[in-house]
C-alpha positions as CSV (number, residue, x, y, z in Angstrom):
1,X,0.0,0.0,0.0
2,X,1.5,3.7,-0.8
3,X,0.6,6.2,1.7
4,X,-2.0,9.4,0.6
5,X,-2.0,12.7,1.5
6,X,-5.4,13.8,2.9
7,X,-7.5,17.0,2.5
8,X,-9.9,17.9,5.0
9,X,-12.6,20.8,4.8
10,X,-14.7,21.7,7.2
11,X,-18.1,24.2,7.8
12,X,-17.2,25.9,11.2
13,X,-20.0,27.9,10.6
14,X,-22.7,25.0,11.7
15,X,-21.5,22.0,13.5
16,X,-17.8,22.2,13.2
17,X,-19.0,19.0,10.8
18,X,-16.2,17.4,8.4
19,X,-17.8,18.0,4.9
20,X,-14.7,16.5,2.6
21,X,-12.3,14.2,3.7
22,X,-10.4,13.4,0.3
23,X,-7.5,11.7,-0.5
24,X,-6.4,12.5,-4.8
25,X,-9.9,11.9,-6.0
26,X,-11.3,9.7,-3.7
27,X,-14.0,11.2,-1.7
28,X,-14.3,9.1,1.6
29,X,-17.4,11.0,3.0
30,X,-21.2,9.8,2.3
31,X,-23.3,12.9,1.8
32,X,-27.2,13.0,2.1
33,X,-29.0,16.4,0.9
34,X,-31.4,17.4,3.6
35,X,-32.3,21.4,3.1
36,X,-33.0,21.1,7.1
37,X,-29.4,21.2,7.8
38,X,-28.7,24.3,6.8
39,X,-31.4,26.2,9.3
40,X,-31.2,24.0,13.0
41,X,-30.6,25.5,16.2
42,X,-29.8,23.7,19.5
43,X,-32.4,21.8,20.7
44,X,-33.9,20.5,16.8
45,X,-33.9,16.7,15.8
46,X,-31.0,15.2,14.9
47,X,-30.9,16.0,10.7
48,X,-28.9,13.1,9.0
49,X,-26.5,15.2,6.2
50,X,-23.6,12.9,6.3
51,X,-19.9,13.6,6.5
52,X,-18.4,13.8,10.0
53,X,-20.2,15.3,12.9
54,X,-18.7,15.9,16.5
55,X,-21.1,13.9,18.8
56,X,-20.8,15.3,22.2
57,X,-21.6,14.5,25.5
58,X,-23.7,11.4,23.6
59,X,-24.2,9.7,20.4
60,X,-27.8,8.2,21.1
61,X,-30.2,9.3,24.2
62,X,-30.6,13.5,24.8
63,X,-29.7,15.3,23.0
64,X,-29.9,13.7,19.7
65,X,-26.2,12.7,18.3
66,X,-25.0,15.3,21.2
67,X,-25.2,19.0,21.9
68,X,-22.6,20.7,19.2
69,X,-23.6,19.3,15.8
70,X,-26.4,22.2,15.7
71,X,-24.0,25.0,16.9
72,X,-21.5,27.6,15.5
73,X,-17.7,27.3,16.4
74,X,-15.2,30.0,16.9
75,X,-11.6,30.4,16.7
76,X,-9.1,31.1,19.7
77,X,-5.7,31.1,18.8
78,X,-5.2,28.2,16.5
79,X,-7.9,26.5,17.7
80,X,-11.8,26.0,17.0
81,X,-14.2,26.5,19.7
82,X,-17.6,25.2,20.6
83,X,-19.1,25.9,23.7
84,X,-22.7,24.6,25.1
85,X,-24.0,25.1,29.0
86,X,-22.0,22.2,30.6
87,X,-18.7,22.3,28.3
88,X,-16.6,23.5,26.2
89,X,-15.3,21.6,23.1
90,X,-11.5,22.8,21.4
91,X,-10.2,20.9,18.4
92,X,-7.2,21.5,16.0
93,X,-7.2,19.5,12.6
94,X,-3.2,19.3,11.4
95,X,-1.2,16.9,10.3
96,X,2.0,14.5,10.4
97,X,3.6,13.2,7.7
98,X,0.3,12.1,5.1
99,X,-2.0,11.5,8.2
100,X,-4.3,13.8,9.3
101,X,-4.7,14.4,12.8
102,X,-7.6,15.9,14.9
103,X,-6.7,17.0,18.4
104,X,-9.7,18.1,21.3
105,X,-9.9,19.3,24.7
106,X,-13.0,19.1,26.5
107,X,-13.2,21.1,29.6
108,X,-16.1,20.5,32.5
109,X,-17.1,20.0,35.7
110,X,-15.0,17.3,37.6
111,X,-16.9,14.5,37.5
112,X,-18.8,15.1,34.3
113,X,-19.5,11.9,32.4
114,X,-20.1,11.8,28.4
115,X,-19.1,10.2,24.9
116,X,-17.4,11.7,22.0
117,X,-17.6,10.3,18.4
118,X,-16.1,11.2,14.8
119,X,-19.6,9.9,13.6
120,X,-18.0,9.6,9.9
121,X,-20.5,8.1,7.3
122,X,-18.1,6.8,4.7
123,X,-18.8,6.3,0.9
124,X,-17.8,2.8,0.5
125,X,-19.3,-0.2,-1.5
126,X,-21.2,-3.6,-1.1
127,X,-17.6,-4.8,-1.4
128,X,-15.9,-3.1,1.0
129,X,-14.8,-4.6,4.2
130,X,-13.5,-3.7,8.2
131,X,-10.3,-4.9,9.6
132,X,-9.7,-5.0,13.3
133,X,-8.0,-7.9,15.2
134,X,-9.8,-11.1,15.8
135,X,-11.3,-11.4,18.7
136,X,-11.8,-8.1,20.0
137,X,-14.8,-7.6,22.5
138,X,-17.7,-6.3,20.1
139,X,-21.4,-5.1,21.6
140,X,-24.1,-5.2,19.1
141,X,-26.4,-2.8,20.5
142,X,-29.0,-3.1,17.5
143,X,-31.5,-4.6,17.2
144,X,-31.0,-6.4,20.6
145,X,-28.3,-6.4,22.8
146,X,-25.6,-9.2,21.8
147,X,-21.7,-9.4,23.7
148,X,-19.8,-11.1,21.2
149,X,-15.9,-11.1,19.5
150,X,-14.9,-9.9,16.1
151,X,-15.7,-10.1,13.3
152,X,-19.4,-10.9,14.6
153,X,-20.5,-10.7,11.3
154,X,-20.0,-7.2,10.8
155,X,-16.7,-7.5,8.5
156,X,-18.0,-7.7,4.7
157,X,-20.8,-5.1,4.3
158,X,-22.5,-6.5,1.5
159,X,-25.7,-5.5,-0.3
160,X,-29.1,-4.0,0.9
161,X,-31.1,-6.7,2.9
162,X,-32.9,-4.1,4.7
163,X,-31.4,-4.3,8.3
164,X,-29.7,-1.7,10.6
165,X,-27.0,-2.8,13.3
166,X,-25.3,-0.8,15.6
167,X,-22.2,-1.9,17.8
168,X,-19.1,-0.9,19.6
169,X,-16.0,-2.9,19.4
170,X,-13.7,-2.5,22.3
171,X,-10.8,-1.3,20.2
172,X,-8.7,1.8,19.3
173,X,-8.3,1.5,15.6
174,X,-10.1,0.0,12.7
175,X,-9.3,0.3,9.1
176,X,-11.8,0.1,6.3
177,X,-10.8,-1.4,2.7
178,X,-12.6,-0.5,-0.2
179,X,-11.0,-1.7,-3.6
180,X,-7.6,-0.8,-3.9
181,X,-8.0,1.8,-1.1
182,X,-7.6,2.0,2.7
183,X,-8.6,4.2,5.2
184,X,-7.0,3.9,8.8
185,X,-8.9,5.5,11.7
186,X,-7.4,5.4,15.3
187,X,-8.6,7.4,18.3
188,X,-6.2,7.9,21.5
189,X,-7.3,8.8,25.2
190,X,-4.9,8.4,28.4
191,X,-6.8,7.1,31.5
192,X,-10.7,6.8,29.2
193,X,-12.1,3.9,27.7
194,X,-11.7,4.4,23.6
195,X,-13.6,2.0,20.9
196,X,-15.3,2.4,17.4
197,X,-18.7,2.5,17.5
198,X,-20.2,1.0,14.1
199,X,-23.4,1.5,12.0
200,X,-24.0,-0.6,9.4
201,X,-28.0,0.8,7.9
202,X,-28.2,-1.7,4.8
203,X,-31.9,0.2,4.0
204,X,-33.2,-0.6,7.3
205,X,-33.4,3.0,8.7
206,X,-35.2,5.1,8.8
207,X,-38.8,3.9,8.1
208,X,-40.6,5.2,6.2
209,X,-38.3,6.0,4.0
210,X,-35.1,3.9,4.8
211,X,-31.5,4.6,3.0
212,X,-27.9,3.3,3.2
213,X,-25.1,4.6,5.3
214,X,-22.3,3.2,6.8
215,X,-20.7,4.5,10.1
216,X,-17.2,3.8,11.5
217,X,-17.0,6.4,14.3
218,X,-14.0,6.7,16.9
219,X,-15.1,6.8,20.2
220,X,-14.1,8.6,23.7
221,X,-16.2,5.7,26.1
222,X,-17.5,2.5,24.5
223,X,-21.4,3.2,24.6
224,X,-23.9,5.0,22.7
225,X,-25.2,6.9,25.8
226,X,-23.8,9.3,28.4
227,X,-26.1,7.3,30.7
228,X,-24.5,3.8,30.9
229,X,-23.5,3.0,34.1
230,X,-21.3,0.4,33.7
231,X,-17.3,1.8,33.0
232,X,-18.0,2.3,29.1
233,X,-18.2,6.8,29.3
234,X,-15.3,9.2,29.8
235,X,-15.7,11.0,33.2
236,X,-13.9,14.4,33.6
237,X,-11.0,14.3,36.3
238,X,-10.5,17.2,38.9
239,X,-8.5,19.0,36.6
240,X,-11.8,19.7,34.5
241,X,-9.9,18.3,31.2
242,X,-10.2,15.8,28.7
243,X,-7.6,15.5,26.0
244,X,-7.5,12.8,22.8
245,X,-6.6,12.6,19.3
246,X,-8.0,11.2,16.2
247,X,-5.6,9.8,13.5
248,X,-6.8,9.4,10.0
249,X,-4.5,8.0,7.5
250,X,-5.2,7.0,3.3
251,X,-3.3,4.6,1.5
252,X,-4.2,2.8,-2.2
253,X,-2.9,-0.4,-3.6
């Protein structure tokens, strides 16, 4: 495999959400034109565009895929800004070498608990396939609660048979493989739980009007919900902050 270089761009303005992650001509995000996008405010349903959204303090549960998706960032020297009532969100997109690399500070209350994800819908086909090491605890959280051990059947994506499954595998890095290209996805947290949480929508969501997109979303915590009470969320320390970084790296065949 030859490494790529990587181009990410980004609309501040609503979201902070990644809206091209490119490597030559390869477009790696999933798009999906919904006009109601462009006009939300905190506290509207969660509005499914695609590309990458910051999901924070929860993916699933209230609010909706998290609480800065809907909101305008800022810049503060060098680095983008999000603030809400309970946090504040920092991130700074570089990179090293051909990899790009996405580092965050979240700064609360001691004590506070919540889950961050890179929820990245990726444009990949019924070919493509996930590679992460055999074994590897994996939750399938939808459509009923299963414990098992990679692959679990979520490897090969495959065609449109009309199901939705959502899991978290218990991991730190996955890479996806679609035709002669490879894209490498690795999250880092010192003294959290990290994972991938997956979604793999073959046409079974939503009804009545169900489509296909397919998730692989670094994880601060290893649940869907801020509310788990079992060790699966980040909880802030009595410094009041959290620090991780996401690595993305491209490479063809």
């Amino acid at each position: 495999m030859t490494a790529m270089s990587l181009h990410v761009e980004v609309d501040h303005a609503l979201g902070g959400r990644w809206t091209s992650l490119r490597a030559g001509d390869r477009e790696w995000l999933w798009h999906r034109e919904d006009p109601a996008r462009a006009t939300v405010v905190p506290g509207d349903a969660w509005v499914d565009a695609g590309g990458l959204e910051e999901c924070v303090p929860t993916l699933r549960g209230l609010p909706d895929h998290g609480d800065v998706w809907s909101r305008p960032w800022h810049e503060v020297d060098g680095w983008w800004v999000v603030e809400t009532p309970e946090f504040a969100l920092r991130r700074r997109i570089g990179s090293e070498g051909d990899a790009v690399v996405a580092d965050y500070e979240l700064t609360a209350e001691a004590g506070y608990r919540f889950v961050w994800a890179a929820h990245a819908l990726l444009e990949v086909g019924q070919d493509a396939r996930l590679e992460a090491p055999d074994g590897a605890e994996v939750l399938i959280a939808d459509p009923a609660p299963v414990l098992g051990e990679w692959p679990a059947g979520l490897a090969a994506l495959g065609p449109d048979d009309g199901t939705a499954t959502g899991a978290v595998l218990r991991h730190d890095r996955i890479g996806v493989v679609d035709g002669e290209h490879r894209l490498d996805l690795r999250v880092e947290c010192a003294d959290q739980p990290v994972s991938i949480a997956l979604w793999r929508n073959l046409k079974g969501w939503p009804e009545p009007e169900p489509y296909r997109s397919v998730g692989v979303e670094p994880m601060v915590g290893a649940s869907f919900e801020r509310t788990d009470r079992e060790d699966r969320v980040a909880v802030v320390p009595a410094d009041g902050i959290v620090r991780w970084r996401l690595t993305v790296e491209a490479s063809r065949r």
